[in-house]
C-alpha positions as CSV (number, residue, x, y, z in Angstrom):
1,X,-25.4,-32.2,41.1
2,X,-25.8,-31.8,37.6
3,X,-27.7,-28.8,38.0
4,X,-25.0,-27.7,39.2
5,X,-22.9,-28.4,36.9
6,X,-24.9,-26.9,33.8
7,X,-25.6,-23.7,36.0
8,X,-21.4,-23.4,36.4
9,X,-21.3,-24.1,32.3
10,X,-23.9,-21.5,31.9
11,X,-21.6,-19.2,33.9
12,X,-18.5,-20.0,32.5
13,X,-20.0,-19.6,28.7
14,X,-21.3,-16.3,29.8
15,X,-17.8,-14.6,30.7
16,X,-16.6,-16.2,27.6
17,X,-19.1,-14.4,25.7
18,X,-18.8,-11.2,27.4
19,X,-15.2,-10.9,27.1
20,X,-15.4,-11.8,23.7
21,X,-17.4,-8.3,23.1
22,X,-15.5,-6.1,24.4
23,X,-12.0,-4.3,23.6
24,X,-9.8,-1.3,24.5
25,X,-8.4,2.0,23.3
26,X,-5.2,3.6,23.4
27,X,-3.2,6.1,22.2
28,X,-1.0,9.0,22.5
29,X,-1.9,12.6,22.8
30,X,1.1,14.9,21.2
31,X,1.1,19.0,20.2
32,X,0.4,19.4,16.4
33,X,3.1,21.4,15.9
34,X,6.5,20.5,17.9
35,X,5.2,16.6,18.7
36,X,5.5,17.5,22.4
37,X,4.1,14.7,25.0
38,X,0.8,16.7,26.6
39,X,0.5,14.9,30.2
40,X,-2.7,15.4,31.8
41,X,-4.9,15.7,28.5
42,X,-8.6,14.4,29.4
43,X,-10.2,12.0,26.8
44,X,-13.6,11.2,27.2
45,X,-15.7,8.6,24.8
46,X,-18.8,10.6,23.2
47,X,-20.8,7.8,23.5
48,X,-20.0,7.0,26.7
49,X,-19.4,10.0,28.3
50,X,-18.9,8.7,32.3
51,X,-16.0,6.7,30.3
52,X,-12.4,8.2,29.8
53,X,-8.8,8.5,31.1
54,X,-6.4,11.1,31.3
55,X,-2.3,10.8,29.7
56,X,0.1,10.0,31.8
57,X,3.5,11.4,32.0
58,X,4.4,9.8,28.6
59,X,0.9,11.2,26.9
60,X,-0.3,8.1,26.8
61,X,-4.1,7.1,27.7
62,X,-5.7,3.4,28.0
63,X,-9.7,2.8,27.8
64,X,-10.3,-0.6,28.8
65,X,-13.3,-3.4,28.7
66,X,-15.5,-0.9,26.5
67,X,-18.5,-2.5,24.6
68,X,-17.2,-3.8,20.5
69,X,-18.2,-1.0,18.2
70,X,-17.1,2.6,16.2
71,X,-16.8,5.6,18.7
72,X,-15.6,9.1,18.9
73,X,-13.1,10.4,21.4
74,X,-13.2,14.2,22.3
75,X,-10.0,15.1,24.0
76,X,-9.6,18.6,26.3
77,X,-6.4,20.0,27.2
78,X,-6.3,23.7,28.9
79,X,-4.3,25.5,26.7
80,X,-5.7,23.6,23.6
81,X,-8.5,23.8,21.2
82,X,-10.3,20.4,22.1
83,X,-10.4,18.1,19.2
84,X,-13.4,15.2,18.5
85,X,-11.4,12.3,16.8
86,X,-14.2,10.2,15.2
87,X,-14.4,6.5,13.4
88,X,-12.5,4.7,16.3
89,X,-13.2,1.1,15.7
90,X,-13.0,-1.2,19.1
91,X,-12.7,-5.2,17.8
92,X,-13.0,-8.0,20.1
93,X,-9.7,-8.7,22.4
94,X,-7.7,-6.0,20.6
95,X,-6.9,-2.4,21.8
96,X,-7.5,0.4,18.9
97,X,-4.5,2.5,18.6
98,X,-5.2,6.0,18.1
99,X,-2.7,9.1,17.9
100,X,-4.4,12.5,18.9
101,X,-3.2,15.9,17.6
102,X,-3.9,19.2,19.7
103,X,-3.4,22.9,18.3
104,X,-2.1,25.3,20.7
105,X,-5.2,27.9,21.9
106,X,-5.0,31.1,24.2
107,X,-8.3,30.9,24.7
108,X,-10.4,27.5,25.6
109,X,-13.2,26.8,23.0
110,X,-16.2,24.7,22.4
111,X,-15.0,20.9,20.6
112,X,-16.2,20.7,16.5
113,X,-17.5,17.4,16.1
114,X,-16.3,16.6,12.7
115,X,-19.5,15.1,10.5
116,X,-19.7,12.2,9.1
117,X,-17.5,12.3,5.9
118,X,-14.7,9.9,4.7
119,X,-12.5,12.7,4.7
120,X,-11.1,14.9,8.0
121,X,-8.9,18.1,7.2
122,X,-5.4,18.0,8.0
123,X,-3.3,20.8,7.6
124,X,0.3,19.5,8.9
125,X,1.4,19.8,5.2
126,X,-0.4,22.3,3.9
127,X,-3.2,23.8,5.1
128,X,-5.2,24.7,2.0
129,X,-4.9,21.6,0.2
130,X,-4.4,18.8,2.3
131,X,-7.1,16.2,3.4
132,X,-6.5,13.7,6.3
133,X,-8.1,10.1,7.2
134,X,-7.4,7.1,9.0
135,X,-7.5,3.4,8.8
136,X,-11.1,3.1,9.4
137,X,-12.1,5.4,6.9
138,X,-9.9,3.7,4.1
139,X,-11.2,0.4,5.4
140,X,-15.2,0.9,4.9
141,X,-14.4,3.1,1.5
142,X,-16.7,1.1,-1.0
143,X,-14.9,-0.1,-4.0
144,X,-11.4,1.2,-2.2
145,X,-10.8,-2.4,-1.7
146,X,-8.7,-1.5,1.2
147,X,-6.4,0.5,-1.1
148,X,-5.6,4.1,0.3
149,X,-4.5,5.3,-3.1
150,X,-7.9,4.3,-4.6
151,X,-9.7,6.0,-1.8
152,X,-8.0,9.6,-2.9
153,X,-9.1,9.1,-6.6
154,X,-12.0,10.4,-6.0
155,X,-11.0,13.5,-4.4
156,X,-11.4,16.8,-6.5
157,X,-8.6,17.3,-8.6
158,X,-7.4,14.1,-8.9
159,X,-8.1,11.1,-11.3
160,X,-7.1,8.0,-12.9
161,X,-6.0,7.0,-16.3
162,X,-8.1,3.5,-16.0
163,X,-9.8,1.4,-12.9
164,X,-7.5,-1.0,-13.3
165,X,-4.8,0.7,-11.3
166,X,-4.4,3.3,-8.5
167,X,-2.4,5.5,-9.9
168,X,-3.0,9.2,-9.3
169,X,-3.1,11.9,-12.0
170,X,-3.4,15.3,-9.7
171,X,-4.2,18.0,-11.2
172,X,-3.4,17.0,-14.8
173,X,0.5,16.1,-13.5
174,X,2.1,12.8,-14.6
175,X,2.0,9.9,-11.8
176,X,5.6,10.0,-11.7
177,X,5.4,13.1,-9.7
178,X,3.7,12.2,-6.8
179,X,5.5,11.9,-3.8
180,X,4.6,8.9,-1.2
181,X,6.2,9.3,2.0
182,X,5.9,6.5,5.2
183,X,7.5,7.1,8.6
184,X,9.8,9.5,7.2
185,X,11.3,7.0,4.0
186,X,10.2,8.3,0.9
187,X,8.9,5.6,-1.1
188,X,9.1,5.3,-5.1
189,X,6.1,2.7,-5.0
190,X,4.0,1.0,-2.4
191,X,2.1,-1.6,-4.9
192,X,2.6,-5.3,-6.0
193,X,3.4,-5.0,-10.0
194,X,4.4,-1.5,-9.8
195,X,4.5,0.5,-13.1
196,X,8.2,1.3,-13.9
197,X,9.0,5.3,-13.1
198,X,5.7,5.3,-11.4
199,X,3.6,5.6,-8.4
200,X,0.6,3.5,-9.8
201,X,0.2,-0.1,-9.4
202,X,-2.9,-2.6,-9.3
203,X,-2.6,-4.1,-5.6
204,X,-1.5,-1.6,-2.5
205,X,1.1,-3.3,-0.5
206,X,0.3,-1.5,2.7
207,X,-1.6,-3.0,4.9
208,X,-4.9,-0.8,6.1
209,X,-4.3,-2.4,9.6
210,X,-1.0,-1.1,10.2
211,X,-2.2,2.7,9.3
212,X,-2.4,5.5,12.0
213,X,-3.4,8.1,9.6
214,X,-2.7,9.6,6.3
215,X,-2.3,13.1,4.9
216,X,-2.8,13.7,1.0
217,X,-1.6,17.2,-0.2
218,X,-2.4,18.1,-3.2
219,X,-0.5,21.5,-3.9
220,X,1.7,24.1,-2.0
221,X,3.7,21.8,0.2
222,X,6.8,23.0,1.9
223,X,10.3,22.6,0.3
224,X,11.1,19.5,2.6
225,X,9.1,17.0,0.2
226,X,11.4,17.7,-2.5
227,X,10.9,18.4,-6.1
228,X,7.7,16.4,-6.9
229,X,5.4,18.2,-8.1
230,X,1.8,17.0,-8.2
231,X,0.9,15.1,-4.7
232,X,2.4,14.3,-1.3
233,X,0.8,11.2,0.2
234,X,2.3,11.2,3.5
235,X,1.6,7.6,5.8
236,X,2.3,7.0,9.6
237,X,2.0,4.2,10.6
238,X,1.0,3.0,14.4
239,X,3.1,1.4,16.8
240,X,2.7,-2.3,18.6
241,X,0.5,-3.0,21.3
242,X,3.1,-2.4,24.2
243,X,0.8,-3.8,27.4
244,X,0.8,-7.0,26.3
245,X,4.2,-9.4,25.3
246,X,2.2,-10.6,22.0
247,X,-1.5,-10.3,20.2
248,X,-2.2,-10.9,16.7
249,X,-5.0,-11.7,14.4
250,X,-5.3,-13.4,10.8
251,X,-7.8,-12.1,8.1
252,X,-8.7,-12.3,4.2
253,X,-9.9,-10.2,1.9
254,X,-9.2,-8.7,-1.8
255,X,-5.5,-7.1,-0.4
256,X,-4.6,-10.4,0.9
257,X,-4.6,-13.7,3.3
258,X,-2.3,-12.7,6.3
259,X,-2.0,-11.6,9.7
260,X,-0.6,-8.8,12.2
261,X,1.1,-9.8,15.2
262,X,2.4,-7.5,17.6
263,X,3.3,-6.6,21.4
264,X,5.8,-5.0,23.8
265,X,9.4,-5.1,25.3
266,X,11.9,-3.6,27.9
267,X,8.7,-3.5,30.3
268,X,7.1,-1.2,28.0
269,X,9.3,1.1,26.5
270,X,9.4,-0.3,23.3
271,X,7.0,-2.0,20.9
272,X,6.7,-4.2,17.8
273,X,4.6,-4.6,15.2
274,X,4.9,-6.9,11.5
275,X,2.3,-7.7,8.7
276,X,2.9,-10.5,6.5
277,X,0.2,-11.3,3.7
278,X,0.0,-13.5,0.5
279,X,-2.0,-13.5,-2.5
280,X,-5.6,-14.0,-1.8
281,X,-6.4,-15.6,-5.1
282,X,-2.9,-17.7,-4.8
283,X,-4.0,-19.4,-1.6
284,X,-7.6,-19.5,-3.0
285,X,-6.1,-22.0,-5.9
286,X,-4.4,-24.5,-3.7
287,X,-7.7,-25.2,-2.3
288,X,-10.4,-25.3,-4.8
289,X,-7.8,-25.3,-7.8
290,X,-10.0,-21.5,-9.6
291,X,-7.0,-22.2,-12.2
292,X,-9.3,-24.8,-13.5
293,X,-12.0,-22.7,-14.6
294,X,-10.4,-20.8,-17.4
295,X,-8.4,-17.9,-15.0
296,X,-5.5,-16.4,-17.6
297,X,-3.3,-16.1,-14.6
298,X,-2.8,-16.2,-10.8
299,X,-1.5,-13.6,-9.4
300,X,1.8,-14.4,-6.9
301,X,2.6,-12.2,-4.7
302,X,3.6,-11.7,-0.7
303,X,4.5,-8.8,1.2
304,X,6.2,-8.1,4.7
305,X,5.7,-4.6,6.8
306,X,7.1,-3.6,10.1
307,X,7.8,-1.2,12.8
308,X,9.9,-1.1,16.1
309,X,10.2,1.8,18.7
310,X,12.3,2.4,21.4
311,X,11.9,5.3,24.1
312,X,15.7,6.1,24.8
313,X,14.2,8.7,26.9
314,X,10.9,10.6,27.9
315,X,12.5,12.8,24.3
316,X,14.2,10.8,22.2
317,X,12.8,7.7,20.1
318,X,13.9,5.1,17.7
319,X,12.2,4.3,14.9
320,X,13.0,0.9,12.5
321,X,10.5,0.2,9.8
322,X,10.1,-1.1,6.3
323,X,8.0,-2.7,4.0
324,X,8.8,-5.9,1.0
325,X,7.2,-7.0,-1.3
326,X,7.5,-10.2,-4.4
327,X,5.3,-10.4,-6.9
328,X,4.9,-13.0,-9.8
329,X,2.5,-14.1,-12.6
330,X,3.0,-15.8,-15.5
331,X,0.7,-15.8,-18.9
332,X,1.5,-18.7,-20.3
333,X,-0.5,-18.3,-24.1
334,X,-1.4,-21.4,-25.3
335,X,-3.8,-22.3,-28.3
336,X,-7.2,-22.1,-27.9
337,X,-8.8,-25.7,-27.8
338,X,-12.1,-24.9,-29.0
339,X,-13.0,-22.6,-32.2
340,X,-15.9,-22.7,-33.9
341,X,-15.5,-20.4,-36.5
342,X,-12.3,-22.6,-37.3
343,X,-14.1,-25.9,-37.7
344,X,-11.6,-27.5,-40.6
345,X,-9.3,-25.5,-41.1
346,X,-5.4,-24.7,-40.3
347,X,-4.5,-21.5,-39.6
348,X,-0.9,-19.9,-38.0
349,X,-1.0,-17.7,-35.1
350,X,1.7,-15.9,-33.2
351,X,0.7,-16.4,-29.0
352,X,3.0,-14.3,-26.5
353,X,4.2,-15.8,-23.4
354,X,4.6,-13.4,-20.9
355,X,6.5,-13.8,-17.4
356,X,7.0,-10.7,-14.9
357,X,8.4,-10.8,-11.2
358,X,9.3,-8.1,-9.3
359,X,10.8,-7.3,-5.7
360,X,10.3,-3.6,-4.0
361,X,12.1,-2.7,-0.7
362,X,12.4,0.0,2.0
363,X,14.1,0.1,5.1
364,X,14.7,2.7,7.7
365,X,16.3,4.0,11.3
366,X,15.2,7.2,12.2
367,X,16.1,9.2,15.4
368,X,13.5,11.2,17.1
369,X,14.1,14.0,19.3
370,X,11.8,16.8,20.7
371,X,13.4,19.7,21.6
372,X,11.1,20.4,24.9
373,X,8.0,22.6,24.2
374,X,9.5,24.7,21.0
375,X,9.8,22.2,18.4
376,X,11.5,18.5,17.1
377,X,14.1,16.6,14.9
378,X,13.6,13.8,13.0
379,X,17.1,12.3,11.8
380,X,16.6,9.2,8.5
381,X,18.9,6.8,7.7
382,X,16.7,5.1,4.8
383,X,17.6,2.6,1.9
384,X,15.1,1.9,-1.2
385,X,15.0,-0.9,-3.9
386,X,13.4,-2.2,-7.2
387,X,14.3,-5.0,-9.1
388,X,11.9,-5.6,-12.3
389,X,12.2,-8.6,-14.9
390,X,9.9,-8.9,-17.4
391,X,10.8,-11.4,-20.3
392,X,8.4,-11.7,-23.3
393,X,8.6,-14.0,-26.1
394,X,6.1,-15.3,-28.9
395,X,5.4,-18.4,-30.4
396,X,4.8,-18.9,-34.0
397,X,2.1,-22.0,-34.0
398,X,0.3,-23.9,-36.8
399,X,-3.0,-24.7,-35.2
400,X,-5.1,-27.5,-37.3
401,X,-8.9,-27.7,-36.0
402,X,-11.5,-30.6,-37.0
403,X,-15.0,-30.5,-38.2
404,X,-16.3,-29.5,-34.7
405,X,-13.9,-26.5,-34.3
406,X,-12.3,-28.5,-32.3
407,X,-7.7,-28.2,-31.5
408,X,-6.7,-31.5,-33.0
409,X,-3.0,-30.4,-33.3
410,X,-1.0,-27.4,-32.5
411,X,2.7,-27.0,-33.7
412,X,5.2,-24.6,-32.6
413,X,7.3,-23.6,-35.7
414,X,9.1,-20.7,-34.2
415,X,9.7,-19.1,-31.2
416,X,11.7,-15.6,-30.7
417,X,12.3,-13.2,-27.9
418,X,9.8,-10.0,-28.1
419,X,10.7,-7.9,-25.0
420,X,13.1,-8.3,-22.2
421,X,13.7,-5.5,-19.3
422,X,15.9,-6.6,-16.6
423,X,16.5,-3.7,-14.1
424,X,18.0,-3.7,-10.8
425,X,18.1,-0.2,-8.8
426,X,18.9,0.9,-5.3
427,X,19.2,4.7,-3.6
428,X,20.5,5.3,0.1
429,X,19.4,8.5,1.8
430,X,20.3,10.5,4.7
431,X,17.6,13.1,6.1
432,X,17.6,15.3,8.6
433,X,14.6,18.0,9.1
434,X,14.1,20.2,11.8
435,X,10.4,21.7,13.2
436,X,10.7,24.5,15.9
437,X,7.5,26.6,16.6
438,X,8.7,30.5,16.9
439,X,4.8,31.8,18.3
440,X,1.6,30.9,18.4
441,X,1.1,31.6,14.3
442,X,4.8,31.0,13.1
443,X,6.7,27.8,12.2
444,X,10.0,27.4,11.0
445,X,11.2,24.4,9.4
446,X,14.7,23.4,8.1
447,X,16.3,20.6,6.8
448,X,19.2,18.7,4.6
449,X,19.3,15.5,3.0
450,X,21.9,13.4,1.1
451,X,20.9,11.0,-1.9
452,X,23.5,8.4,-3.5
453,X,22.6,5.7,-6.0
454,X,23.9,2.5,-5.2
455,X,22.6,0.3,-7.8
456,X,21.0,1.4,-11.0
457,X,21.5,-1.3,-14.1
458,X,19.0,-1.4,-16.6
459,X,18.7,-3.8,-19.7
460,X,16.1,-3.3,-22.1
461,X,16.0,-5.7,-25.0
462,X,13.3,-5.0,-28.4
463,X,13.2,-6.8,-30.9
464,X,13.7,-5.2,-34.0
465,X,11.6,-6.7,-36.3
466,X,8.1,-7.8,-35.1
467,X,7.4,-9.5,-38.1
468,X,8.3,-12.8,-39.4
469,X,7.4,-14.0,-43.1
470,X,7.2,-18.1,-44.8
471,X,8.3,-16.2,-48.0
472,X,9.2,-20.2,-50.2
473,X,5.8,-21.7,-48.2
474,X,8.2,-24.4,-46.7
475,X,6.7,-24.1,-43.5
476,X,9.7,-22.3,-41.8
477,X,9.3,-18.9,-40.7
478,X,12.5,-17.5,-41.2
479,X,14.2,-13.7,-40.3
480,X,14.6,-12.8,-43.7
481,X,13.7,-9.5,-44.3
482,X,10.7,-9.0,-46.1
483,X,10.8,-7.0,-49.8
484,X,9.5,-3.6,-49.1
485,X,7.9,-2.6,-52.6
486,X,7.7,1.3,-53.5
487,X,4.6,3.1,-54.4
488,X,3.8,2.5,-58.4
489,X,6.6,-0.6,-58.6
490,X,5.0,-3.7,-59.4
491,X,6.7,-6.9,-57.5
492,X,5.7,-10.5,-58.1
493,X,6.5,-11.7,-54.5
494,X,3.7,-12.9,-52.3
495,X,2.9,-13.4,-48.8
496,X,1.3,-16.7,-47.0
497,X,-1.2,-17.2,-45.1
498,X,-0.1,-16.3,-41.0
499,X,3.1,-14.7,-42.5
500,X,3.4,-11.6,-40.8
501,X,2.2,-10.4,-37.1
């Protein structure tokens, strides 16, 4: 009997285990040009090549129970120039979501398997200058840190001013005119800390999983991505897993602690999908307490992506996305407790607190409609926010050390406000642009779009005077004005010691 029983375990385990290796793949096959649904496409895996599926009527495709690892998918479509889409990552229990773009061919010709290279030509925006990748490839990107803005620095052309942000100098332009578009909403920033009147930030608030593909266009875009004139980083995002009601994971890494959840509705006609993430280093303090071991500052900061889609019809499709994010961190300044180099003595110092929190939004509906075989419409309700609030003040401190360099008193004589910028700003935009394929080499593209601030009020407090002067040595450091002596005029009035900053 209980040989039995172990031989059932040993069963049992097994399944477990082989389930546990295996995933799926699906996706969408659509014309390059006028999004059109291609039913009847054949994708085959390169690997695997007795494994496939064809697109149903909705130019959809499933691969199921295929062995955990990266693949290639070559998809065939008479009419079409066959296209080999490669870094398709299967994970255990999860279905990879891939979208597949075919170019129109009279003539049926031989696939190009594109090489290995982080980088895949896309030419959507502009043919000449625009490189394309997806998630996988901004994923394994070593030192990317799962940031697709950092991933595009290296690209020729473009650079950086230091490594201690992302933002993108292209072609010797100012990062303030760079364009980031997601899912049709043009986004001012998509980073935690954002610089004011910039595109650059230290921490990308997007999350790599949530990425169908991306399409970076460095010059000669069309007229529909406005008047920036650098860059266009275009992102589109994927859509929920819509066979199953919910599915979600949890991970960590530099980016974040957080997870993806996602799944279906109206028996498959629609799909969800949100991201919600938190500070790595944030959640990494609450349980060994790294504060402790001399860190200036934690980082504080969450963010929340989504997307929903609804088929209307087998042509027309709504779209509702956005993405939020909060970000704090405080440097407090305080004394330094141990100074050699100040072993008995008392000295004055000015230390600057510094506290910063921001909150980024943007939110859209968009209407999608293709117009048959000849083109499509994409019609964007969108609404964008910022609020920054950065207060800075220094403390005037008398700092009195003992023989061992030790802090054996610290007192604040005078505190004052430095900096302050308190801005709150909001835009709402209406979008409508139009795609309609005229032959087999021309395209003609049209559009409108309406811009209205709703919300811009900016403070922006200086200080006058950064200097502050004990001009009687009675200890008080006061606002007077200090004497400004002339060249050649002798003066008699001194300055103490730690009077001016």
């Amino acid at each position: 009997m209980k040989y039995y029983v172990r031989l059932v375990f040993f069963f049992v385990s097994a399944v477990v285990v082989a389930q546990e290796r295996t995933g799926q793949i699906s996706g969408q096959v659509v014309d390059a040009v006028t999004q059109e649904l291609l039913i009847g496409a054949n994708i085959v895996v390169v690997e695997k090549p007795t494994i496939g599926a064809p697109t149903d009527a909705g130019g959809n495709f499933f691969i199921s129970s295929i062995t955990v690892g990266e693949y290639s998918l070559r998809a065939a479509l008479v009419g079409y120039e066959p296209v080999v889409l490669t870094n398709v990552v299967v994970s255990t229990g999860r279905s990879a979501k891939v979208k597949i773009r075919l170019k129109e061919s009279a003539v049926q010709q031989e696939g190009v398997v594109v090489t290995a290279d982080y980088f895949d030509r896309a030419g959507s925006i502009a043919p000449l200058s625009t490189i394309g990748l997806n998630a996988a490839e901004v994923r394994r990107s070593p030192g990317a840190s799962q940031d697709m803005q950092r991933i595009v620095q290296n690209l020729p052309g473009v650079s950086n001013s230091t490594d201690q942000t992302n933002e993108l100098i292209v072609r010797g332009g100012a990062p303030n005119e760079n364009l980031t578009v997601m899912d049709y909403i043009e986004i001012p920033s998509t980073n935690h800390y954002p610089n004011q009147f910039n595109s650059g930030g230290p921490i990308n608030m997007v999350n790599v999983d949530l990425i169908e593909d991306i399409q970076f266009s460095t010059g000669g875009f069309p007229v529909q991505f406005g008047d920036k004139l650098s860059s266009v980083m275009s992102v589109t995002t994927r859509e929920g897993d819509r066979r199953r009601a919910i599915v979600g994971e949890l991970g960590a890494h530099f980016a974040g602690f957080g997870g993806v959840l996602e799944g279906g509705f109206a028996d498959g006609r629609g799909s969800w999908i949100v991201s919600i993430r938190q500070s790595f280093l944030e959640v990494l303090d609450k349980i060994v307490g790294i504060s402790a071991i001399g860190i200036t500052a934690i980082p504080k900061y969450w963010d929340a992506q989504w997307k929903t889609v609804y088929d209307l019809s087998s042509s027309d499709k709504l779209i509702f996305n956005g993405i939020y994010g909060n970000d704090k961190i405080l440097f407090a300044g305080e004394a330094k407790e141990s100074l050699p180099e100040k072993a008995g003595k008392t000295d004055s110092v000015g230390i600057d607190k510094v506290d910063f929190s921001s909150r980024q939004y943007a939110y859209g509906l968009s209407w999608k409609r293709v117009w048959g075989t000849n083109g499509y419409s994409v019609l964007t309700a969108s609404g964008i926010g910022n609020v920054y609030d950065v207060d800075v003040t220094r403390k005037f401190m008398q700092r009195i050390y003992d023989a061992a360099g030790k802090l054996s008193a610290a007192t604040v004589l005078h505190t004052r406000p430095v900096y302050t910028n308190q801005s709150d700003e909001s835009t709402v935009v209406l979008k409508l642009e139009s795609v309609y394929e005229l032959g087999n080499n021309h395209e003609l593209s049209a559009g409108v779009s309406y811009q209205t601030v709703r919300n811009f009020n900016d403070r922006v407090f200086v200080e006058q005077d950064t200097a502050r002067y004990d001009l009687n040595h009675d200890g008080i450091f006061g606002s007077t004005d200090p004497v400004i002596v002339s060249p050649g005029v002798r003066s008699s009035t001194k300055l103490g010691l730690g009077d001016s900053y």
